[in-house]
N, C-alpha and C positions, 0 to 999 in steps of 0.2 A: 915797259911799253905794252900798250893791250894790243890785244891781235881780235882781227874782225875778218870776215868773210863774206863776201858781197855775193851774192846768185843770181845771174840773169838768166831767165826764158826764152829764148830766141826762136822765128821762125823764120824761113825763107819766102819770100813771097814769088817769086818762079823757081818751084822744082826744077823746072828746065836748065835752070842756070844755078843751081846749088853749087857746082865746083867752082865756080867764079864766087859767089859768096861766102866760101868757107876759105877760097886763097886771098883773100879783103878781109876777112874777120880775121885769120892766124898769120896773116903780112904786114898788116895795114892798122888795123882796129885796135889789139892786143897793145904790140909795141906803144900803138899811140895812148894806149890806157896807164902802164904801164913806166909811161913820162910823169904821170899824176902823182906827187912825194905821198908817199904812206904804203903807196903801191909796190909788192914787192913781189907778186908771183900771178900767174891765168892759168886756169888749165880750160881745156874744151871739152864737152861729153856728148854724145849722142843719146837720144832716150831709147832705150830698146822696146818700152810699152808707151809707146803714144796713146794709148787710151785712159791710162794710169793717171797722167796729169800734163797739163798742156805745155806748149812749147818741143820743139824736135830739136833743140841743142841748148845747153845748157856752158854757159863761162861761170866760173868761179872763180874770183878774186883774193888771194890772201894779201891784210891790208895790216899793218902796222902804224897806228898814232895813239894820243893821249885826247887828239880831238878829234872825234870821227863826223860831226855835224861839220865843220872847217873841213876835211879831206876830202868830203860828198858835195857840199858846196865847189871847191877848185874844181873836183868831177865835173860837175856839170856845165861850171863856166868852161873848161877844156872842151867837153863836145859841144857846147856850143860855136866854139871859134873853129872846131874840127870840120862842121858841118858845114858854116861859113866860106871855110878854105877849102871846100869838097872834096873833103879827105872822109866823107861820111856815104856810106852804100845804101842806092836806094830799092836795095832787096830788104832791107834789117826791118825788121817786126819786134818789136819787142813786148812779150807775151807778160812779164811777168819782173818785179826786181825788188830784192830785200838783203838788207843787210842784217847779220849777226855776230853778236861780240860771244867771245871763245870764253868758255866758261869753265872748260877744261882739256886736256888732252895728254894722251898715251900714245904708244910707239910699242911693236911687240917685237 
């Protein structure tokens, strides 16, 4: 099975309400992503140098299929029916998103 790694850029569009969008993105958002078959792990990061490169949080996807154009496709039909059902936050910005297939990996 190949393994792939999705990165999104996120921003909050009110600092004022940043804890209400980080409890929607790690309650709400994740799980719902998460439903998506290939989908098998999120993690969420903070950027400590905002000036380094944009976006101030960072989700990373670990994705397992054999077809990653078919897994990004459901992706998107899924938020689309997400945002539909307004299960989609309208603080999310999203700064930035790419996926990369695993080319190698170690463990120490």
């Amino acid at each position: 099975m190949a393994k792939w790694l999705l990165l999104v850029h996120t921003e909050c569009t009110d600092p004022a309400r940043e804890a209400e969008f980080n409890q929607w993105y790690d309650k709400t958002h994740l799980p719902d992503v998460l439903e998506t078959p290939g989908f098998v792990r999120a993690i969420r990061y903070v950027n400590t140098d905002p000036e380094a490169v944009p976006g101030k949080f960072l989700a990373a996807y670990e994705i397992e299929t054999e077809d990653i154009e078919r897994t990004m496709a459901t992706l998107r039909e899924r938020l689309a029916k997400l945002k539909e059902a307004g299960r989609y936050s309208d603080l999310l910005v999203r700064v930035s998103w790419a996926v990369y297939r695993e080319i190698s990996s170690l463990t120490g």
